[in-house]
N, C-alpha and C positions, 0 to 999 in steps of 0.2 A: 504493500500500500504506500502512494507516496503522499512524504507530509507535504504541508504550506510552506516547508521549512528548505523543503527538497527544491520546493517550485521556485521557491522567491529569488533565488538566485538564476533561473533559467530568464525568469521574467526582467529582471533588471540588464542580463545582459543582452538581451533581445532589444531593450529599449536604448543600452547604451551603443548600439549596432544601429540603431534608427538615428540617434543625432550622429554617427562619425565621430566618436570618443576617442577611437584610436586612430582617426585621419584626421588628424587638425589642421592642417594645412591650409583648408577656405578658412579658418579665424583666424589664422595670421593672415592672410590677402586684405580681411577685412582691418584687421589691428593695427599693421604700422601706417596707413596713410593717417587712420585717427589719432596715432599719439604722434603721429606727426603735424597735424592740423591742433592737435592738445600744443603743442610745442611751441608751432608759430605764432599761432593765438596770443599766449603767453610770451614770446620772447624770452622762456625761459621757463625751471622747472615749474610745471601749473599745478604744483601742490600734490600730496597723494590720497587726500580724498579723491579727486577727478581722475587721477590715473586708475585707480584699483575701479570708480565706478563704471570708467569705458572701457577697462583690462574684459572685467566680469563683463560686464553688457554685453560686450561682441562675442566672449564665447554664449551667452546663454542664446541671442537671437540668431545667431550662424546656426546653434542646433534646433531654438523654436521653426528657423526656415527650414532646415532637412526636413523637418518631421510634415513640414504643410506642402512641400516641395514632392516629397515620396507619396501623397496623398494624391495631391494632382497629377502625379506621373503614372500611378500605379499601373493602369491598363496599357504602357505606353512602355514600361521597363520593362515589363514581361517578356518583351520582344526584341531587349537588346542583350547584348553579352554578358557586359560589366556590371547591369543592374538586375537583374534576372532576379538574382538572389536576396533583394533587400526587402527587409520584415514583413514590408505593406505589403510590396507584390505576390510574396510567396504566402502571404496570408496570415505569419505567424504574429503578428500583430493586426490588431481590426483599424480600422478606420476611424473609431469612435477614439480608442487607446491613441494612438496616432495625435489625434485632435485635440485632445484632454491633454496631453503632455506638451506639445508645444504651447495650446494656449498657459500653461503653468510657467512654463519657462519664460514668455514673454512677460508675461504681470510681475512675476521673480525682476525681469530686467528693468521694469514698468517702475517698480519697488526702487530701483538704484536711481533712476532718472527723476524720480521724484523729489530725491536729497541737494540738487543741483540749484534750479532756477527755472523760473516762468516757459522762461526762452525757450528753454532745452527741452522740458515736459511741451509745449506746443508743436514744437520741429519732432519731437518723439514720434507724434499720429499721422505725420505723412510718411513718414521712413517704416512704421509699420506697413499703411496701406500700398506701397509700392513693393515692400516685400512680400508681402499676400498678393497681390497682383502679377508679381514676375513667372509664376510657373505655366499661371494661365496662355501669357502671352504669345507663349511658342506655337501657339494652334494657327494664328492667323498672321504675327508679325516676322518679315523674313530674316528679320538681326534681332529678336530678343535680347540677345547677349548688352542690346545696346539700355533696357530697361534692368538687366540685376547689374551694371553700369553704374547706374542710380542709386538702385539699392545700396550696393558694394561700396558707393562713395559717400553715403549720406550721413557716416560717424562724421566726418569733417565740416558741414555746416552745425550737428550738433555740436560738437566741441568749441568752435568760434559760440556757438549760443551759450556753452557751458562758461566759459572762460572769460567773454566780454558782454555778454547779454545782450545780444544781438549778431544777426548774419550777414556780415560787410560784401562788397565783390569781390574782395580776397579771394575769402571761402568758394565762392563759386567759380572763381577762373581754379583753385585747388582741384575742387569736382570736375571742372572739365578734364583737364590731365588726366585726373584717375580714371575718367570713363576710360580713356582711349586706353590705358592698361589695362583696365576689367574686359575690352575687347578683343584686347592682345590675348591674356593668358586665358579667357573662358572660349576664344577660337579653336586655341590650343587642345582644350578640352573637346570641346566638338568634333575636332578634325578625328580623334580616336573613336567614336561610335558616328561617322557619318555615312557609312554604309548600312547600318539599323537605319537610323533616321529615315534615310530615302525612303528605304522598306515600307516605314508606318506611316510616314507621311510629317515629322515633324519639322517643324522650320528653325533651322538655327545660321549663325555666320556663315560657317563651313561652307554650308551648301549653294546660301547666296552668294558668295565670294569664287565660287568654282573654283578653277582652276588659278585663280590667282588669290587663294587662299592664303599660300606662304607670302607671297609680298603683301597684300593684307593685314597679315599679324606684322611685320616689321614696317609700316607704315604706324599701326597703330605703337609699337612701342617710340616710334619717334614722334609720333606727337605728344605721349608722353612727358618726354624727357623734354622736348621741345616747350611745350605750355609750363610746367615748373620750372623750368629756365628762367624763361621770359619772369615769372612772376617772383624768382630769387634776383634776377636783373630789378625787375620795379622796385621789390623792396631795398634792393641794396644789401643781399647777404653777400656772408661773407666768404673764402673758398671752403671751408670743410663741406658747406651746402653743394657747391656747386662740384666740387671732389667724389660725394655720395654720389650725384647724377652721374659724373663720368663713369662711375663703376657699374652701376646700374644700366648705363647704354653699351657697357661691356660683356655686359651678363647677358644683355636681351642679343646684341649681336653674335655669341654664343648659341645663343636660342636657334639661330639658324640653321645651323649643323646638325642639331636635335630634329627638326621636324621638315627641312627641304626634301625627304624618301619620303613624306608622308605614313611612316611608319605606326601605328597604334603605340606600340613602345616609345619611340622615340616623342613623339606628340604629349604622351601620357607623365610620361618623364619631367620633358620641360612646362608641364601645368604642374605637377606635384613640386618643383623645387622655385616656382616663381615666387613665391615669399620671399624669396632674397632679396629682389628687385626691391622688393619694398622696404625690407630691412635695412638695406645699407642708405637707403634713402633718407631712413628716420634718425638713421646714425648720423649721416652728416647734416640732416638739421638740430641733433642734438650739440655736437659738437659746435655747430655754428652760433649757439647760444652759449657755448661759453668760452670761446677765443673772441 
């Protein structure tokens, strides 16, 4: 007979397989542009209240999105390689479980945002509502990639709300750049299941971009690097800022080599190790705050 005792560990690990516990990788994507935009905001360290509340934040909503993400795909994974296997679609989690735990994890995040300011709790309900919005998208828009885009960048106008209470055009020349990276490496992403895709019919970069997919994602890392440029030029930082960039346009030019075979592996690769790009980015805007 099995107890509750036997079960409960079946169940939690089933649920830790629904947010990605052991693939962190999307919460760091999501993490260093925001405590990089925590940083700028600041000109310097922005306290540890605000760092621990958007440390926590991005992992709990990167896992409240899997779980609303894997919900709206379900009928959709079934059909692909990579996702075949995940809780929703093979069933071993319901729909209802699914829903109930990201909504928890969110109000959890809801919780943290609340300790900030006006600003930050108001910009909170659009950054929700585009995160719930993004899974849908792929049904009828031919770059979705370019709405979790939004998502993926939308810690950085909260932080500027965290930090100064209020959202300058800083912040949103920030968000543009970061699109054009959430484009680069979730291409990335795409390019590894774009032969599912065609199958079921879902619209992503990959398949709008055709064959000029690889130039594509390197167009898209250069306007990255390109638009933070320009906006370390406006402000006037200093080189450790603009040092992170050169590294970062070194990594993604690396990138090339990873995905010009269009390889599953190679593609799959250079999306799981793209956090660096971001990391070394938030390093030299740290650093630029204190030389």
């Amino acid at each position: 007979m099995t107890t509750p005792a036997a079960v409960a560990p079946s169940r939690l690990a089933l649920y830790l397989d629904l947010i990605r516990w052991d693939r962190p990788a999307g919460s760091y994507l999501l993490l260093w542009p925001t405590l990089s935009a925590l940083w700028i905001a600041a000109r310097a360290f922005p306290g540890w209240h605000l760092v621990v509340v958007f440390v926590l934040g991005t992992f709990l909503m990167r896992s409240a999105g899997c779980a609303v993400n894997d919900v709206a795909d379900r009928d959709f994974d079934k059909h692909v390689k990579r996702t075949a296997q995940r809780p929703v679609t093979r069933g071993a989690v319901s729909v209802r479980e699914a829903l109930v735990l990201g909504a928890v994890l969110a109000l959890v995040a809801f919780g943290l945002v609340l300790t900030t300011n006006l600003a930050a709790i108001a910009w909170s309900f659009a950054a929700l509502a585009v995160a719930i919005a993004y899974p849908f998208t792929k049904r009828f828009l031919s770059m979705p990639q370019a709405v979790l885009g939004v998502a993926f960048s939308f810690g950085i106008p909260m932080a500027f709300a965290a930090v100064r209470g209020e959202v300058p055009a800083l912040a949103w020349w920030l968000l543009l750049g970061n699109l054009f990276w959430v484009l680069a490496y979730d291409t990335e992403y795409a390019m590894v299941d774009r032969d599912d895709d065609l199958k079921i019919g879902i619209k992503t970069s990959a398949i709008t971009l055709g064959r000029f997919d690889v130039a594509g994602v390197m167009l898209f890392y250069a306007g990255f690097v390109a638009v933070w440029a320009a906006v370390g030029a406006g402000q006037r930082f200093g080189w450790p800022y603009f040092a992170g960039l050169a590294v970062a346009a070194g990594i993604a030019a690396w990138h090339y080599t990873l995905i010009r075979d269009r390889s599953r592996e190679g593609c799959f690769r250079a999306f799981r190790i793209n956090h660096w790009i971001g990391f070394v980015v938030w390093a030299g805007v740290v650093l630029d705050t204190v030389f």
